[in-house]
C-alpha atoms as an extended CHARMM CRD file, in Angstrom:
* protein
*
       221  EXT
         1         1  UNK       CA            -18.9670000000      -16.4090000000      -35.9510000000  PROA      1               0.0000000000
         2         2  UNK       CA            -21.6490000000      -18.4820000000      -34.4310000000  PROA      2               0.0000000000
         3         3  UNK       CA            -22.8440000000      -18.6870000000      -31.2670000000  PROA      3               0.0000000000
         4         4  UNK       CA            -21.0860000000      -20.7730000000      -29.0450000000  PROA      4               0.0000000000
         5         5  UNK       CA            -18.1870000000      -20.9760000000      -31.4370000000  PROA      5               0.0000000000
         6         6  UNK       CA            -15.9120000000      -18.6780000000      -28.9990000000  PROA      6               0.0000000000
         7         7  UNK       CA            -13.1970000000      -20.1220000000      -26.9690000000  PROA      7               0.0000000000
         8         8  UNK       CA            -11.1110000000      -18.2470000000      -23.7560000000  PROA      8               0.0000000000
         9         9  UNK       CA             -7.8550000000      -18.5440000000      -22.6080000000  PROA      9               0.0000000000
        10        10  UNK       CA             -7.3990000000      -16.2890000000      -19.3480000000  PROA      10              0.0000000000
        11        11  UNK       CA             -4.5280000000      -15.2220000000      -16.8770000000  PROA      11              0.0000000000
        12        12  UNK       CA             -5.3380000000      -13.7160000000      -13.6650000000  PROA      12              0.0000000000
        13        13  UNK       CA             -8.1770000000      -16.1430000000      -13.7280000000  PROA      13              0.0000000000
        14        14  UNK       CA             -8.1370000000      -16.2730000000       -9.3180000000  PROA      14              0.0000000000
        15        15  UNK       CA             -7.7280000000      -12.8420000000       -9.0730000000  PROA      15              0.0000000000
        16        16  UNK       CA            -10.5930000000      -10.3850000000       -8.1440000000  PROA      16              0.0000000000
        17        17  UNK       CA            -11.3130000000       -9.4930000000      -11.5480000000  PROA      17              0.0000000000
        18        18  UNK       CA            -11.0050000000      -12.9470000000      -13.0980000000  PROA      18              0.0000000000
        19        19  UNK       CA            -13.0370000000      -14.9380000000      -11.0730000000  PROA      19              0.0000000000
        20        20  UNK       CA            -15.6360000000      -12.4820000000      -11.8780000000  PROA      20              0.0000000000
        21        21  UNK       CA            -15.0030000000      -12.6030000000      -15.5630000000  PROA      21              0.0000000000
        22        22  UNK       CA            -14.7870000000      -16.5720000000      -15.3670000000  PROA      22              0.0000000000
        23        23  UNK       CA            -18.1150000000      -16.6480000000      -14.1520000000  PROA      23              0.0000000000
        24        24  UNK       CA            -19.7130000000      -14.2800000000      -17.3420000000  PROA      24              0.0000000000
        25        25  UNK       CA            -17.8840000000      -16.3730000000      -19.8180000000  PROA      25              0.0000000000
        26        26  UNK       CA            -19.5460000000      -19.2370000000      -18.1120000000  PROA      26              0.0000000000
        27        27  UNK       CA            -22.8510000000      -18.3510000000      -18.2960000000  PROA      27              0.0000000000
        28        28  UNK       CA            -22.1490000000      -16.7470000000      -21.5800000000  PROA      28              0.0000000000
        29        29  UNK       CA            -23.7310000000      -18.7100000000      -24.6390000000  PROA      29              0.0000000000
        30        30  UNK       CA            -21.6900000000      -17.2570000000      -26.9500000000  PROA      30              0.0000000000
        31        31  UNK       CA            -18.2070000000      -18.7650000000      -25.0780000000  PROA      31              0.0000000000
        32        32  UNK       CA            -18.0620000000      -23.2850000000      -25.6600000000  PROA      32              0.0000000000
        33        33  UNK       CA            -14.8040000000      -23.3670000000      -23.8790000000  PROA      33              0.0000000000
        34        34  UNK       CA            -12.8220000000      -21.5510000000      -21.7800000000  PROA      34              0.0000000000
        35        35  UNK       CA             -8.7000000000      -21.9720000000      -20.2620000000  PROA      35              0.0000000000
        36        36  UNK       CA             -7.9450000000      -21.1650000000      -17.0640000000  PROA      36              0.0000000000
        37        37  UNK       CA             -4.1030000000      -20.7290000000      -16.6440000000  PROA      37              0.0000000000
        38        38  UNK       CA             -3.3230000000      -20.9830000000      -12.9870000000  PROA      38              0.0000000000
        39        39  UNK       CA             -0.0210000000      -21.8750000000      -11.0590000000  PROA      39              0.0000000000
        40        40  UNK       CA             -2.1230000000      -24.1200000000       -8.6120000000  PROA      40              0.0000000000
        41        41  UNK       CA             -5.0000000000      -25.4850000000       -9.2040000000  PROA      41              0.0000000000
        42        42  UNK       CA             -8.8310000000      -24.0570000000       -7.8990000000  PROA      42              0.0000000000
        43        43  UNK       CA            -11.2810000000      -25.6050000000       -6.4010000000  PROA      43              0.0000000000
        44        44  UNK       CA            -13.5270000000      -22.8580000000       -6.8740000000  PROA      44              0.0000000000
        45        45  UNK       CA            -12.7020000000      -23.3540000000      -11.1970000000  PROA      45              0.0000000000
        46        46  UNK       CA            -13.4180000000      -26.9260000000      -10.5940000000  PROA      46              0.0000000000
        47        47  UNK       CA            -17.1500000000      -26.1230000000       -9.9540000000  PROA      47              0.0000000000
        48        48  UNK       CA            -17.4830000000      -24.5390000000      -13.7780000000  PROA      48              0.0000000000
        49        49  UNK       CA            -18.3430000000      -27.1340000000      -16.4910000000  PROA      49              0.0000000000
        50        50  UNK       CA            -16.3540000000      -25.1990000000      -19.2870000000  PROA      50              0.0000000000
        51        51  UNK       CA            -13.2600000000      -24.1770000000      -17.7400000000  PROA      51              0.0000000000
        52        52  UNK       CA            -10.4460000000      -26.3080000000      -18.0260000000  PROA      52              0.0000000000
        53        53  UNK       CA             -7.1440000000      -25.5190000000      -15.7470000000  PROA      53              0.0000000000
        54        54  UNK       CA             -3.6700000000      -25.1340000000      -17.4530000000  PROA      54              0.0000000000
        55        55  UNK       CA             -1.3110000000      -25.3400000000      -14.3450000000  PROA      55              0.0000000000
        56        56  UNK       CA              2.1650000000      -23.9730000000      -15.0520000000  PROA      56              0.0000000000
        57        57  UNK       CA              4.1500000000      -22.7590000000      -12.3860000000  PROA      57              0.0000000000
        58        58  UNK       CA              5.6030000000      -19.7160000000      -14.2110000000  PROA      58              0.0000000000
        59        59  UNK       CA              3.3250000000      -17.9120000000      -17.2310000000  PROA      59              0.0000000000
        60        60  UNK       CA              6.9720000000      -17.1390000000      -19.1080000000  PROA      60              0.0000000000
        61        61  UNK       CA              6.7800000000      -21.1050000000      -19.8140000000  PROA      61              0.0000000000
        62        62  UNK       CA              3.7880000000      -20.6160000000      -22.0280000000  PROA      62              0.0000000000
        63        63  UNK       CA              4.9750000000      -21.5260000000      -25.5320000000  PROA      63              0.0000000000
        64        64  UNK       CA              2.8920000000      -21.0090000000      -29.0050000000  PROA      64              0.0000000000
        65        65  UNK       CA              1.6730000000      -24.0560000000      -29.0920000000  PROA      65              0.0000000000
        66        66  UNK       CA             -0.2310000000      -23.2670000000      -25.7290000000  PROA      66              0.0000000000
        67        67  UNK       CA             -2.4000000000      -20.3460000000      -27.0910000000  PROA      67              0.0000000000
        68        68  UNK       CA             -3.4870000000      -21.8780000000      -30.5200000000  PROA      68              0.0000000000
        69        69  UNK       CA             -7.5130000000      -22.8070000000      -31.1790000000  PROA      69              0.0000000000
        70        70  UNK       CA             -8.9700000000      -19.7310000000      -29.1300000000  PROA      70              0.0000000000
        71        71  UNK       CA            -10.9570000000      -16.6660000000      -30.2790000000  PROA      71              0.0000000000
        72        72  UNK       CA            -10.2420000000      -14.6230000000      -27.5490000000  PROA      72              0.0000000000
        73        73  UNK       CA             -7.2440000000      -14.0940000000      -24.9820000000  PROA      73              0.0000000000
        74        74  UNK       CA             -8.0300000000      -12.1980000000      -21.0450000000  PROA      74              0.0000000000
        75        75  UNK       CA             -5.2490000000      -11.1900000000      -19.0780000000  PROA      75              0.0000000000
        76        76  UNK       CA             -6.8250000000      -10.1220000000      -15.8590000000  PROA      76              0.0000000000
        77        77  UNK       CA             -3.0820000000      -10.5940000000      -14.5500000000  PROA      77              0.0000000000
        78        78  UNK       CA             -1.9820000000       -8.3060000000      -12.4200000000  PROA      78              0.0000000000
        79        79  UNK       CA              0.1130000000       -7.4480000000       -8.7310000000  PROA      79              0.0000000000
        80        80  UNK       CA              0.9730000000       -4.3580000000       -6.1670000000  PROA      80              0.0000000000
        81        81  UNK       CA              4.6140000000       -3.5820000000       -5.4560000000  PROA      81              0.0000000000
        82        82  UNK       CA              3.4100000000       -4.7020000000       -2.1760000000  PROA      82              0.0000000000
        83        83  UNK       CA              1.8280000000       -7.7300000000       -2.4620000000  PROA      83              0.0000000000
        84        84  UNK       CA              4.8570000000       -8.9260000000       -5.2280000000  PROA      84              0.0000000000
        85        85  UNK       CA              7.5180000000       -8.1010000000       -2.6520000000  PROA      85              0.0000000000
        86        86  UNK       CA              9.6520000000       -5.5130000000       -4.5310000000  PROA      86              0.0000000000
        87        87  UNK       CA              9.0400000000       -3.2960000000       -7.6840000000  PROA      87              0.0000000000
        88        88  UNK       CA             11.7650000000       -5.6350000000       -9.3690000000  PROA      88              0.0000000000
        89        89  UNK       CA              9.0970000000       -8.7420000000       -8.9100000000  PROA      89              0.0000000000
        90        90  UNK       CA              6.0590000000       -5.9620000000       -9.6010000000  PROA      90              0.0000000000
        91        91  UNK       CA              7.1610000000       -5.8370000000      -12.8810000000  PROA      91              0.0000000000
        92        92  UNK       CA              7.9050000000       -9.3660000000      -13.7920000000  PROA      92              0.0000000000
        93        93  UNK       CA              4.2640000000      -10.1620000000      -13.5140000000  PROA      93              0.0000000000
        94        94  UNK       CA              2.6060000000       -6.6040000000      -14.4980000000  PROA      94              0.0000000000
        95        95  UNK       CA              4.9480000000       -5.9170000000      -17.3140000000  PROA      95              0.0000000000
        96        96  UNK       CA              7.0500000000       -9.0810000000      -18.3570000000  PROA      96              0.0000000000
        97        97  UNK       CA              4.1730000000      -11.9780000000      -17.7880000000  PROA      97              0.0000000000
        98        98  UNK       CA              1.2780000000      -10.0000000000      -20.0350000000  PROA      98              0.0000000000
        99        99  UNK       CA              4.3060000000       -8.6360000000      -22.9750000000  PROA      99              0.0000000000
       100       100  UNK       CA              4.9290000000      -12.9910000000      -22.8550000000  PROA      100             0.0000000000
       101       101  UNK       CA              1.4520000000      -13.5530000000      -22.8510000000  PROA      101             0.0000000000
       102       102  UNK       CA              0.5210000000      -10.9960000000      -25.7300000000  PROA      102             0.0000000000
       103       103  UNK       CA              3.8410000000      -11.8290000000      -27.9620000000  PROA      103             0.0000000000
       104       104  UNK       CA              2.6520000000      -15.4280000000      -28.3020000000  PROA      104             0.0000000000
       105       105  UNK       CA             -0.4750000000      -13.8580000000      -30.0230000000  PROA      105             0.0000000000
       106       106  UNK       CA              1.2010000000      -12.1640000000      -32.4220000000  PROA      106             0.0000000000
       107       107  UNK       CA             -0.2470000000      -12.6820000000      -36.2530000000  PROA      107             0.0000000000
       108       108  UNK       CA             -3.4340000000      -14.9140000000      -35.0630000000  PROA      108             0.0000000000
       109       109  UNK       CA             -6.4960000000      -14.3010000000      -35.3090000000  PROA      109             0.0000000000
       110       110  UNK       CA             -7.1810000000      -13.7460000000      -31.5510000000  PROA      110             0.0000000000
       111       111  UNK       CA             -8.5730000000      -10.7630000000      -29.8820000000  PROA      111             0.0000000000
       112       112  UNK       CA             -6.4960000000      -10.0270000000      -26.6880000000  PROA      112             0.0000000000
       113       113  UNK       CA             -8.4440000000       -7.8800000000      -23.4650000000  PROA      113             0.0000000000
       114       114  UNK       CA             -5.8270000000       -6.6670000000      -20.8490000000  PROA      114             0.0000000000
       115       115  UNK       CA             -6.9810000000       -4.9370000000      -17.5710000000  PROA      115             0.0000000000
       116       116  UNK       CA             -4.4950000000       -1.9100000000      -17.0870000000  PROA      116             0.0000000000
       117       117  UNK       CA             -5.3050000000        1.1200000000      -14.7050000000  PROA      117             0.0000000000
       118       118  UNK       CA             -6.6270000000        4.4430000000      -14.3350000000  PROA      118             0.0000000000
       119       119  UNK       CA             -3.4260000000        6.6520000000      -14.5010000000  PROA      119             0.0000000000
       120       120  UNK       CA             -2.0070000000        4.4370000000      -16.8820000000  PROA      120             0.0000000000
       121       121  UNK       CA              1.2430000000        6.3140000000      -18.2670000000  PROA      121             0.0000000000
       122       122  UNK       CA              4.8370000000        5.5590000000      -19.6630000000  PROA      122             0.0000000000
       123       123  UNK       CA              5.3480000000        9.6380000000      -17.9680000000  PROA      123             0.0000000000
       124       124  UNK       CA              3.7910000000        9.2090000000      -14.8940000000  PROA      124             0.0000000000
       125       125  UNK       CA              5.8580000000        9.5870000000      -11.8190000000  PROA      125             0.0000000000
       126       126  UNK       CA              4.5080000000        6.4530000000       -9.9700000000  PROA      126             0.0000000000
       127       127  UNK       CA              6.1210000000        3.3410000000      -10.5660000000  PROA      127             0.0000000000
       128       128  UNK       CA              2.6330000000        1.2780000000      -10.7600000000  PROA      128             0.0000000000
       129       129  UNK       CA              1.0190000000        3.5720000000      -13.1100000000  PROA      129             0.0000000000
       130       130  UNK       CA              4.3940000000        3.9600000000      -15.1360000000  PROA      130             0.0000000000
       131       131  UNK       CA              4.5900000000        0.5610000000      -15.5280000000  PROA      131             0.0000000000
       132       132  UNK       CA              1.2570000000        0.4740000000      -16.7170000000  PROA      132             0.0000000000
       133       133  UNK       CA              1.2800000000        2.8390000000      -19.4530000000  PROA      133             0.0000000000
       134       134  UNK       CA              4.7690000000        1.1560000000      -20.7080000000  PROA      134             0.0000000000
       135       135  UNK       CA              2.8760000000       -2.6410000000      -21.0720000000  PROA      135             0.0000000000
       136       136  UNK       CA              0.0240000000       -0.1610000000      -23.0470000000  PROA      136             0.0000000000
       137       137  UNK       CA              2.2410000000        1.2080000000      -25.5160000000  PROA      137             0.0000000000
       138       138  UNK       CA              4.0500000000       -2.1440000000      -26.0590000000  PROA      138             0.0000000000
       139       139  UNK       CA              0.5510000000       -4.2510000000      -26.7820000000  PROA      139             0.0000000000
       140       140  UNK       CA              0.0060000000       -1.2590000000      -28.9250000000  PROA      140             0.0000000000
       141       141  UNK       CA              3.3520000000       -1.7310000000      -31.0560000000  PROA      141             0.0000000000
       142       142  UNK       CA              2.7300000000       -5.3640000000      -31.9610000000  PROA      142             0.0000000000
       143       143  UNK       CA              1.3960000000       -7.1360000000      -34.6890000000  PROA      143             0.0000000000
       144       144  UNK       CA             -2.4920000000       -8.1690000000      -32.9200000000  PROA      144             0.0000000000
       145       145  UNK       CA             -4.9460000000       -8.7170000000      -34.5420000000  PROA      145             0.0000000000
       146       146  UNK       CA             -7.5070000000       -7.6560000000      -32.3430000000  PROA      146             0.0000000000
       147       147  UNK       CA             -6.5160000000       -5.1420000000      -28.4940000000  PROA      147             0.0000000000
       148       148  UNK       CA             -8.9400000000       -3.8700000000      -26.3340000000  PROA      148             0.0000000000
       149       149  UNK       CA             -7.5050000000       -1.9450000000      -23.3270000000  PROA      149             0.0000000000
       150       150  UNK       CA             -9.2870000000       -1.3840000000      -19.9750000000  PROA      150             0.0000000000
       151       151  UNK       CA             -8.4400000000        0.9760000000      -17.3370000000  PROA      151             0.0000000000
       152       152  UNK       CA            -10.4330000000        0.7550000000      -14.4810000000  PROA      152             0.0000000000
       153       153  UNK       CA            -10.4420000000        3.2150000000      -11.2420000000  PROA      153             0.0000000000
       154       154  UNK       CA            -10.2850000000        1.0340000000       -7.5790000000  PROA      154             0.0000000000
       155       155  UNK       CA            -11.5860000000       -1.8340000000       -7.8640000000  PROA      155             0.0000000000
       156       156  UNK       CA            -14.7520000000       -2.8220000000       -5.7600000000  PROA      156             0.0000000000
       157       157  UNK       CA            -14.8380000000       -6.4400000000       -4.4450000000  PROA      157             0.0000000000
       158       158  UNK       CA            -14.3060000000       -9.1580000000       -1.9780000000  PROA      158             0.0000000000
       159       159  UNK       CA            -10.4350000000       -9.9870000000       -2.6360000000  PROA      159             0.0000000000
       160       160  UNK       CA             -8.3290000000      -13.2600000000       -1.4610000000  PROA      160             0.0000000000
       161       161  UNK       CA             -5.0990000000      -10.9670000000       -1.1520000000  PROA      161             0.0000000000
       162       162  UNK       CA             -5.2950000000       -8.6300000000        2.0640000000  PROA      162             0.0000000000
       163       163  UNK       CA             -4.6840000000       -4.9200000000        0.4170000000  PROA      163             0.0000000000
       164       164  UNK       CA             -5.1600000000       -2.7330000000        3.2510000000  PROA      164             0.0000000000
       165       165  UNK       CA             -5.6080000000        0.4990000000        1.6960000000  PROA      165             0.0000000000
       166       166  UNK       CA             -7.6770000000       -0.7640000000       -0.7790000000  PROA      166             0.0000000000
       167       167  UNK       CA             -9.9960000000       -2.3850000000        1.7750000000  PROA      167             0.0000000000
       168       168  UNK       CA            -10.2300000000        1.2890000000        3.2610000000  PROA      168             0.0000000000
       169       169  UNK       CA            -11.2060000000        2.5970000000       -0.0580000000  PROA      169             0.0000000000
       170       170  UNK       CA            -13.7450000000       -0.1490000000       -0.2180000000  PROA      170             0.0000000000
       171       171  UNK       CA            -15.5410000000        0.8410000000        3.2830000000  PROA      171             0.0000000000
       172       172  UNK       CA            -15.0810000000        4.8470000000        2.2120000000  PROA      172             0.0000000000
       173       173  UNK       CA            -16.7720000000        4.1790000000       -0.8770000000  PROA      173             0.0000000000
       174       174  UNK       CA            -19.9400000000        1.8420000000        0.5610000000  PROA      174             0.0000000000
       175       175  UNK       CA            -20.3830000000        4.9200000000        2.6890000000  PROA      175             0.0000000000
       176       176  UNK       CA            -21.4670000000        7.3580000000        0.1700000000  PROA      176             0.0000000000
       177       177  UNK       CA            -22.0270000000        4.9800000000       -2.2430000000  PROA      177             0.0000000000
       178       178  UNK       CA            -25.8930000000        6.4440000000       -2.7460000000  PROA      178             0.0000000000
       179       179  UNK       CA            -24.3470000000        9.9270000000       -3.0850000000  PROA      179             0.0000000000
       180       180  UNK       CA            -22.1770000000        8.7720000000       -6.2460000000  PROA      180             0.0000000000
       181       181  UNK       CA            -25.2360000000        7.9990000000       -8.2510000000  PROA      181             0.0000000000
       182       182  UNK       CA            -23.8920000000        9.6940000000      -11.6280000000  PROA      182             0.0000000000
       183       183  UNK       CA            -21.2410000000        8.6020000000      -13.7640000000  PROA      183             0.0000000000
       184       184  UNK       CA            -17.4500000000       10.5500000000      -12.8140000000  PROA      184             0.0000000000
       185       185  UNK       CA            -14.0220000000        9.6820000000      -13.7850000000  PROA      185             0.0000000000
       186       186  UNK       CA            -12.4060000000        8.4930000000      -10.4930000000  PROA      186             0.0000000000
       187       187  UNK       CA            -16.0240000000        6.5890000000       -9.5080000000  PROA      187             0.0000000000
       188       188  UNK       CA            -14.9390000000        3.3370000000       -7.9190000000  PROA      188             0.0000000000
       189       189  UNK       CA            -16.1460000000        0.1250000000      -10.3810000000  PROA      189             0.0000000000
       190       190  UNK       CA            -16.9400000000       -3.2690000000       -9.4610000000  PROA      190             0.0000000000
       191       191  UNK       CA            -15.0850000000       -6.3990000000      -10.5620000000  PROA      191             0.0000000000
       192       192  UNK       CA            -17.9200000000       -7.4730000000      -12.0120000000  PROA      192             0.0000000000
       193       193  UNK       CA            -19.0290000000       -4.3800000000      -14.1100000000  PROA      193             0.0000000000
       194       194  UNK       CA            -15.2090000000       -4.6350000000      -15.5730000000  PROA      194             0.0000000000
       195       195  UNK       CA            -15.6150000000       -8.2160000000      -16.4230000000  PROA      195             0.0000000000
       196       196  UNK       CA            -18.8830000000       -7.6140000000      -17.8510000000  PROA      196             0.0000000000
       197       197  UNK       CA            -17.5390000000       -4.7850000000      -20.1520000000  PROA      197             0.0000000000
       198       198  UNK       CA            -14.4820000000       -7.1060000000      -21.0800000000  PROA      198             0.0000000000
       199       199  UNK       CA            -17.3050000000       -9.3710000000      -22.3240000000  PROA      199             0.0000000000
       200       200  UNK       CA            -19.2080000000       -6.9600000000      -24.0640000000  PROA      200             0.0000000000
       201       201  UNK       CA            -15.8670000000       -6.0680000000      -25.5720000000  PROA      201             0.0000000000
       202       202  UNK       CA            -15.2480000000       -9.4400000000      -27.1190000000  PROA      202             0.0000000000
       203       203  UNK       CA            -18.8810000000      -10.0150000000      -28.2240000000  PROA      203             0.0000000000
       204       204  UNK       CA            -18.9710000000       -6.5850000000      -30.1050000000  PROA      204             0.0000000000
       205       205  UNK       CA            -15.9600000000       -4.8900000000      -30.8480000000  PROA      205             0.0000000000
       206       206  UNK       CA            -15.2460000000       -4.5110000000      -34.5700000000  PROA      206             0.0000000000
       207       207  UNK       CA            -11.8770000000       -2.1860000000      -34.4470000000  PROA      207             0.0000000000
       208       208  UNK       CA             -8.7580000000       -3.1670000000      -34.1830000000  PROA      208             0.0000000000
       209       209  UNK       CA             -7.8570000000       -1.5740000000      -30.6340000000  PROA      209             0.0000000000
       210       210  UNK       CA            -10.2690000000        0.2330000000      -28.5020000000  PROA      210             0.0000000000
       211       211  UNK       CA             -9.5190000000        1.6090000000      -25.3960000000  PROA      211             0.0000000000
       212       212  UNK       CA            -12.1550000000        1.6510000000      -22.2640000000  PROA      212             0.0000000000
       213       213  UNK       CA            -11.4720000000        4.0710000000      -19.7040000000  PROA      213             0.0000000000
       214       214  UNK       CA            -13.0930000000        4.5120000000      -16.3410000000  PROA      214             0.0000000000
       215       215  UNK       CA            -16.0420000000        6.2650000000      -17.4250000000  PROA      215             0.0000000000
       216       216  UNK       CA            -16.8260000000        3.7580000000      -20.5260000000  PROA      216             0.0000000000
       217       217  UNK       CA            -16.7570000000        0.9350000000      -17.6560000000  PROA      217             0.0000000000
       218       218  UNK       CA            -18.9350000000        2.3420000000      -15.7560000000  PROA      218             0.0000000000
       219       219  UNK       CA            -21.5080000000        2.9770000000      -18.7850000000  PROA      219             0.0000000000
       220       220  UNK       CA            -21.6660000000       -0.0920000000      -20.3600000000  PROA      220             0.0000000000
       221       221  UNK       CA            -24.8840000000       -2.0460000000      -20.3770000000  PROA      221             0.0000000000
């Protein structure tokens, strides 16, 4: 594929982690076009001379016809029981919105990049991470043609949402930052350093699912 011959679509494109990952496929030579689907449109997309906005209200509306002509497909989609309102609504947009988003990709050629979790696990006990690991083992049971996984630790950055513990974990973490210098499992990762490993991801990867976990985000240059 030549350069510049790449072309986005992305969900979760306001979110913490997809406004950072907007912003590397923008300056990214290798990217001509990229779709931002929103349910309102942003200003702050408006300033980006390759994103175009797809508003629909509700991501279950996307249809086939919506995700044809791109390379690659981001879902950077994702919620908190809290911030959704219930688990019921948690799972609409964790679990139902990204199995919608991924079945429409179904026999294409299009390499799909989904930001899961740390803890990620069909087993686990929590809801959040349970719910996780379920939307993993789906994407892994269909027909795509290209899957890349991440599963990131907290997530370090400057959020629109208020997430109180989070923003704890945040001010914890800036603390001792210095002492953290070396690579660990549970080491905090910037929104950033995930989208740029999501990027290196679709530039590079050659199998046919790959799965980055904490550690491999944190590595990746």
């Amino acid at each position: 594929m030549k350069t510049g011959d790449k072309k986005a679509i992305v969900i979760g494109a306001t979110g913490l982690v997809g406004q950072a990952l907007i912003e590397q496929l923008q300056q990214s030579e290798e990217f001509s076009a990229i779709t931002a689907v929103v349910r309102k449109k942003s200003d702050a997309l408006d300033t980006y001379n390759k994103v175009t906005q797809f508003v629909l209200e509700d991501f279950l509306l996307l249809n086939d016809e919506d995700v044809n002509a791109y390379t690659h497909a981001f879902s950077c989609l994702g919620s908190t029981i809290k911030q959704a309102g219930s688990k019921e609504a948690f799972y609409a947009i964790d679990y139902e919105m990204n199995a919608h988003f991924a079945d429409l990709l179904q026999d294409k050629d299009v390499h799909l990049l989904v930001v899961s979790a740390l803890g990620a696990s069909a087993n686990s006990p929590i809801f959040y991470n349970k719910v996780k690991g379920e939307l993993e083992n789906y994407l892994r049971s269909l027909s795509l043609y290209k899957l890349s996984i991440f599963q990131p630790s907290l997530l370090i950055g400057k959020r629109s949402d208020v997430r109180f513990l989070e923003d704890m974990a945040q001010t914890a973490f800036k603390l001792v930052e210095q002492a953290w210098t070396k690579p660990f499992k549970y080491k905090p990762v910037t929104a950033e350093q995930l989208a740029h490993t999501m990027l290196v991801a679709a530039q590079t990867q050659t199998a046919a699912f790959k799965l980055f976990d904490n550690l491999m985000i944190q590595q990746t240059r």
